[in-house]
Each structure stands twice: as C-alpha cells, then as structure tokens.
N, C-alpha and C positions, 0 to 999 in steps of 0.2 A: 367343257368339263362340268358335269352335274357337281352340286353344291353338297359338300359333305362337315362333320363337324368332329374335331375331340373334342371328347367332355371327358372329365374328370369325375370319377363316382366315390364318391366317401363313405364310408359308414363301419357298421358291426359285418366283417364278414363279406364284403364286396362281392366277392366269386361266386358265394349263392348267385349275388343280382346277377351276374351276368348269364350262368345257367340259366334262369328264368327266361333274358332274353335268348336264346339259342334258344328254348323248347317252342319261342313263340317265333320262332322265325325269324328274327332280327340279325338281318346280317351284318356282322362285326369284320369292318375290311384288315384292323389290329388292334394290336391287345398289347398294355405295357404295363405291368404289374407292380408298383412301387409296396412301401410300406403298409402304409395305411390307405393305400387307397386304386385304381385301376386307371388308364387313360388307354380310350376307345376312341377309333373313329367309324360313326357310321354314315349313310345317306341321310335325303330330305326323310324320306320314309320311313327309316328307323328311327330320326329324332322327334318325327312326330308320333309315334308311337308309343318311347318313352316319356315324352312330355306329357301322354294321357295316362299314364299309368302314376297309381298312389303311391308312394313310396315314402318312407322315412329316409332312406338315403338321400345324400348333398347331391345334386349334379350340376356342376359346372362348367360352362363350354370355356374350353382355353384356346382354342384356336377358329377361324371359319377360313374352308376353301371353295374357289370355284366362283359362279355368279352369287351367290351370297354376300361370301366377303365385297365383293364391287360394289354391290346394292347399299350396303351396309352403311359403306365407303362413302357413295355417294349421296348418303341418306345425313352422315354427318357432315361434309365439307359440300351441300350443293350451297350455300350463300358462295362461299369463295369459290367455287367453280363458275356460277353466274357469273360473279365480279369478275374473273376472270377474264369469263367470255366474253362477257362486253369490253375488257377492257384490251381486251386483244383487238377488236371490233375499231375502237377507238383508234388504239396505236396504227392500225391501217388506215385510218380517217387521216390521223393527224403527220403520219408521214409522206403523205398525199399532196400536204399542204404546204405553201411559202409561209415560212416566219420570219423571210431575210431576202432581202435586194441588196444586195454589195455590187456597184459599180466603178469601175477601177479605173480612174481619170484623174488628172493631178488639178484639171478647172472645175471649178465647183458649174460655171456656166451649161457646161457639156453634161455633165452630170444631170443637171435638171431637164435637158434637155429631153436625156435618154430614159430620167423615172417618169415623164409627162406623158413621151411615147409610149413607153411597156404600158401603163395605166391605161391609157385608151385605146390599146390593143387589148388589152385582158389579161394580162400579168402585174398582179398585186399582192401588196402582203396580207395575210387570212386568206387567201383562193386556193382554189385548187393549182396544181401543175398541170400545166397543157400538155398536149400531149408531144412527142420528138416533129411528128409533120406539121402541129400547128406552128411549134415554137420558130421552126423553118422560115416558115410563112411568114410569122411576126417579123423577123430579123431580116426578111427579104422588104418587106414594108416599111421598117425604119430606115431603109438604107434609099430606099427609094425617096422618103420623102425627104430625106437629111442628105441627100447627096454631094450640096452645098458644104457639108458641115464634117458630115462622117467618111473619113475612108474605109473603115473597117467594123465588121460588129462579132463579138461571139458572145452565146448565151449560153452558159455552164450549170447543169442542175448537180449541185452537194447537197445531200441530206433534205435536211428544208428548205435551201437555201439556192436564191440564182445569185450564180456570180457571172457581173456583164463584164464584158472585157470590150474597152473601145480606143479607135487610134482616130483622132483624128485630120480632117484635107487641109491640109497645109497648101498653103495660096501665094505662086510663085511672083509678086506683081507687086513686093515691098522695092520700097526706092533704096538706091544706095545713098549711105549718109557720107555726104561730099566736105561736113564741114571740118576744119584744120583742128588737132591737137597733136600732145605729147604723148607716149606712154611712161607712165613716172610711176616707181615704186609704191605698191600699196600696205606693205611691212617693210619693217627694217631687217636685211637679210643678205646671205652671201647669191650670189649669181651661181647655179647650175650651168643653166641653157638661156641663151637669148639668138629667137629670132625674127628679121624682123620683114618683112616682105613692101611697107613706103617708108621713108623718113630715112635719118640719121643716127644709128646707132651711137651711143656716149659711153657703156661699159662693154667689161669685155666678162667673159667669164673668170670663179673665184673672186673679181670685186666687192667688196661691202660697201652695200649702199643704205643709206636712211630713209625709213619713210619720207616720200616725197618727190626722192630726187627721179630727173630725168631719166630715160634707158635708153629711148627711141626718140630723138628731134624730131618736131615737125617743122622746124626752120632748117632748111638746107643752108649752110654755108661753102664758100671756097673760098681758102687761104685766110681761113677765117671769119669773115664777112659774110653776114647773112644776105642770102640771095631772093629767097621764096620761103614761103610759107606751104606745107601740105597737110593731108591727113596722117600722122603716122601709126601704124598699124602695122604689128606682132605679137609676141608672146616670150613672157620670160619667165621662167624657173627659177625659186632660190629657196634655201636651206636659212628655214626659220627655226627659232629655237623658242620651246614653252616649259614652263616648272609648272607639273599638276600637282595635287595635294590631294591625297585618298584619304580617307577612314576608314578605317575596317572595325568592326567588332570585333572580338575575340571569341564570339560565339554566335553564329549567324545561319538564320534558319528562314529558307526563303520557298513559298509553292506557285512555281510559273507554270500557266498552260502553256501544252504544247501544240494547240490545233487542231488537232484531233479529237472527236466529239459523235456521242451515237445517242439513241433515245430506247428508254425502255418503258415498259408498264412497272409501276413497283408499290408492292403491298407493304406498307409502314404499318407494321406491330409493334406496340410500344416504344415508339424511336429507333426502332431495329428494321431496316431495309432486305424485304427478301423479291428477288427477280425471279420471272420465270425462265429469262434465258441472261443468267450474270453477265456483267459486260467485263472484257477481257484486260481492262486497265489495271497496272497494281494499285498506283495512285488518283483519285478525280474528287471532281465537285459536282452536288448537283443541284440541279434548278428543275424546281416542280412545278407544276399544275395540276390541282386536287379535280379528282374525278368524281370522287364519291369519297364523305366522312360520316366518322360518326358523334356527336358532340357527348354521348355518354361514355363510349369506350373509344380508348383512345387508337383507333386504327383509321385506316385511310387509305383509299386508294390510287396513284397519280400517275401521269405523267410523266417521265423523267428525261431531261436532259441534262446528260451523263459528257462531262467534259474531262479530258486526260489532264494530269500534271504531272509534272517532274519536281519533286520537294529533296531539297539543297540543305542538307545540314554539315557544318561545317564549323572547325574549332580552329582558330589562328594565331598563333606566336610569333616573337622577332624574328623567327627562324623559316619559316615558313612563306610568309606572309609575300614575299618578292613576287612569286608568280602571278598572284591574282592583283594584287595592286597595279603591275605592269598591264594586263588584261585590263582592267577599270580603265584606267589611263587616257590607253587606246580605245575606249571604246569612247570613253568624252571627250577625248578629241576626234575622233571620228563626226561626231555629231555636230560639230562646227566648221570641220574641214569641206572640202569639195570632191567629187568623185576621182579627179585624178591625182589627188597628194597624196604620199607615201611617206608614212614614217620609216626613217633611215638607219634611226640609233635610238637608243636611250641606257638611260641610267639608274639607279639609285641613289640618289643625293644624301637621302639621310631617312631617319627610321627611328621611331620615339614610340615608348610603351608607355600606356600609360591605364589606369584601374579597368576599366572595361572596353577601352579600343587598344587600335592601333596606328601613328601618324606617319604616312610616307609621302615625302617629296621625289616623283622624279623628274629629270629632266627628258627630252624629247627631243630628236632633229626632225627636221618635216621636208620634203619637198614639195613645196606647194607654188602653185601659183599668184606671184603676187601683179600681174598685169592690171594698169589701173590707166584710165584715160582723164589725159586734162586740156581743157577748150583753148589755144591759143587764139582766136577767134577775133578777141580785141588787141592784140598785138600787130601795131602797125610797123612794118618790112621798110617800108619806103621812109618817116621818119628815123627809124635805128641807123640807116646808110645815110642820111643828111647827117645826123650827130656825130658818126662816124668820117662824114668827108669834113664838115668844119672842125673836129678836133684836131683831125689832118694839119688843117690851115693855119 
C-alpha cells in the first residue's frame, strides 16, 4: 500500500484551498467537511505538493497510512525493537543452556558419583545442552563405566534444566545375620497383626503391650522351660495413639509454588513488567537477570524466570476450623510416620479461640509398625536350665 496522509486544513474559508488544489491537480482520494475546517486524504505526491506551497492556512496531518506509518513507527521505538531483538537473541541463548542438574538418588555418594561423570562427559551447569544422540552416548558411557555401581540411568532435559534419574546395582552377596534376638514392642500399642516366621510368639492379637515388651521369643521353650535360643524374626502391627496440637490463624495467607515454571525476556518500565509473549500463569514470582539497564531512566531489560504459585487466602473460625486442622495433623504425622502406617480414626479433642488464632487438640489412631529387635546374645540357655533343675531339688 503507497503511503497516503489526512491532514486537517484550518483557516478562513478552507473550500477555496481545496479548489486550488483540484485546478493543480492534486488528487484528493476524500473530503470530510467539518465546521471550521476540511479533513483530506492525499498521496506521497500530494503532501508534498502542499507542503511546498505558501499558505496561511493550518495543516495538520492526523492520521499516516501505508509504509509511512511503519517507517515512522520504527523511527520511534527502533531502541526497543533493537532491545528486543537482541533480547529475543538471548532468550534463545539462554534457553539453550543448563542452570540445573537435579539428580534424584536418596545417597549423596551415588549422586556425586553421577555429577563427576556428567562433568567429564560435557554436561554442566552454564553449558550448552547436548544434543538428544549425544546425550545417548553420555548415559551409554556412564553405565558402562559404573556398571559396578549403576543399574539404571535416565537423563531428562526440563526447561534449563537435566533431571538424572538413577537406580542403583544392588549386590546379592550380604551375609545373613544369624545372631539371636527378640522382637519386643517399639511403642506402647494394641496389636493389629502379628507375624512371625523364627521364634515364639508371646501376644496374640488386640493385646496391649508397653514399650518394651516381648512379641516374638527368641528363646524356645517346652512346658515351659527354655530349650534354645534363635533368631526371632517377624512383623507386628499395632494401633498407636497421638494428640497433635495445631494453630491456625484466623486469618492466613500463604503463596506455594507449584512447579511449574517458563522463562521470558521482559521489559521493566518503571517497575511495571511488559512481556512480549505474557506467561499464562494467574499467579507467579520472578527471578531476573539484567540484560541491559539504564542508571538514568529507570528501565531495564532481563531475563525472566517466571515461576507459578497457588496463593491461599483463607479466614478461620471455631466453626470452620475442623477440616483443615485435621489435614495439618495428618500431614505432621505423616512426616514422622513410615511408608506403610495408616491413620485409622481421629478426633477432635478440644478447640480454644483465642485474639488472633485458633487451638485444636486432636487425637489420632495409627497403624503403624512397631517391630523393634533386641540382642538376646548374652543370655546363657544352659545356665537358666541348671537354676531351673536345682530349684527343682
């Protein structure tokens, strides 16, 4: 589209000007007649035409179309289209690159093993990402040299980030431990489940036992009388009881990430964040690296990692208050318990308001494991049955 312009013509009697231009050939593509004044659009040709001509008439261009306006356009915003550019430039740079090795092993040992190897393969943090056949290669290399050590490798690229995932060779050549104990209560609790695969069973289930006591002998008896001494070895279940104690606020405003997390280029004008492609999150936090500032005017150019949250506001009463104290509860016990205990019941003991929280006690049944071993080792069989034949006598 050729660059065309309205102008607005003001003066004594506009219609003459525009007569004028007609006899001179100026072609007028429209015409909008206001009060005191005309709004015309013509070509490049026509505005410079009338730009050469004397006139006491105003004329003022109100509008540009066409490659003009672009020109214009970019005549005013080329700094922040540079910035831009490069910063588009960048954000391909830096999404290119690792800012994060996360290896997911519960031994710190293995771990180091496996950031020592990436490293001397060519996977580090500040690098580039390799590419999916070298990465291959890497992980065919680790496994190779750690074959002793590693059963398993995967290397996962998120974002900027590798996540390793490693299992490792479990080595079938532990000795069995042959020396004698009891299994004796490790809480004080009623019996679930007890069973027991060596020894002497002492409760039965529903029993309440105290920390301590016996479940499984490792002293066999008949008719009473201990015979031998073994290892005893099983597993017992019982229904332990805890009173947690919450506080709640009465007014509680909390912002958790949820893991989720992208990166943008972002132009900060006066503390005000403008993206060129917004990130989709309602709520987030960000963490910058400056690209480009400027210490007189307060803008900037950066980096951005843009991380999601979920922000919790919440107002609580004595009325209210039960569901989520319950939720707490279980979740600190969860954090001391063992992967296979299960809470069974629970309660509300009691519930106290007071100026700005709120106090709940509940109670909790658990099933939990309390299997606990103890060394009968220095228990000598052959003296018990001497004491036992001379009290006989």
């Amino acid at each position: 589209m050729n660059s065309r312009y309205k102008l607005k013509i003001e003066g004594k009697d506009p219609k003459r000007f525009i007569k004028n231009l007609i006899k001179e050939k100026i072609y007028i593509y429209s015409m909008e007649t206001k009060d005191n004044s005309i709004i015309i659009i013509v070509d490049d040709i026509g505005y410079n035409l009338i730009n050469k001509k004397k006139t006491t008439y105003k004329i003022t261009i109100v509008e540009e179309y066409g490659a003009i306006k672009y020109k214009h356009l970019l005549k005013k915003y080329y700094i922040f289209i540079i910035c831009l550019f490069i910063g588009v430039i960048v954000l391909k740079i830096l999404s290119n690159m690792i800012f994060d090795i996360k290896i997911e092993h519960s031994k710190s040992e293995i771990r180091d093993i496996i950031r020592n190897d990436l490293e001397e393969y060519g996977i580090r943090k500040y690098r580039f990402k390799v590419s999916y056949d070298k990465k291959e290669e890497i992980k065919r290399k680790i496994l190779r040299k750690e074959i002793d050590r590693i059963e398993w490798l995967e290397i996962e690229s998120v974002g900027t980030k590798y996540i390793v995932k490693v299992e490792e060779r479990i080595k079938n050549n532990v000795k069995k431990n042959t020396k004698t104990q009891n299994i004796i209560a490790k809480k004080s609790a009623m019996i679930l489940n007890i069973s027991a695969t060596h020894g002497e069973v002492r409760k039965k289930k529903y029993d309440y036992v105290e920390k301590g006591e016996v479940l499984i002998s490792g002293i066999i008896t008949r008719d009473e009388k201990p015979m031998t001494k073994v290892r005893a070895e099983g597993e017992v279940f019982g229904e332990v009881w805890y009173t947690v104690k919450i506080e709640l606020p009465k007014h509680y405003v909390s912002e958790i990430p949820t893991g989720k997390s992208t990166h943008r280029i972002e132009l900060n004008l006066f503390n005000k964040s403008i993206f060129l492609f917004p990130p989709k999150y309602k709520n987030y936090k960000l963490e910058r690296i400056s690209l480009l500032s400027n210490r007189i005017i307060p803008i900037s150019l950066n980096y951005a990692n843009i991380k999601e949250t979920n922000i919790t506001d919440k107002k609580y009463n004595i009325d209210n208050v039960e569901k989520e104290a319950i939720k707490i509860g279980i979740n600190k016990l969860k954090q001391k318990l063992g992967k296979d205990d299960t809470i069974i019941d629970k309660k509300v003991l009691k519930k106290v308001e007071k100026k700005s929280k709120i106090e709940i006690d509940i109670f909790y049944k658990v099933k939990e494991d309390i299997t606990e071993s103890e060394s009968i080792e220095d228990i000598d069989i052959e003296k018990i049955k001497e004491g036992e034949e001379n009290d006989s006598n």
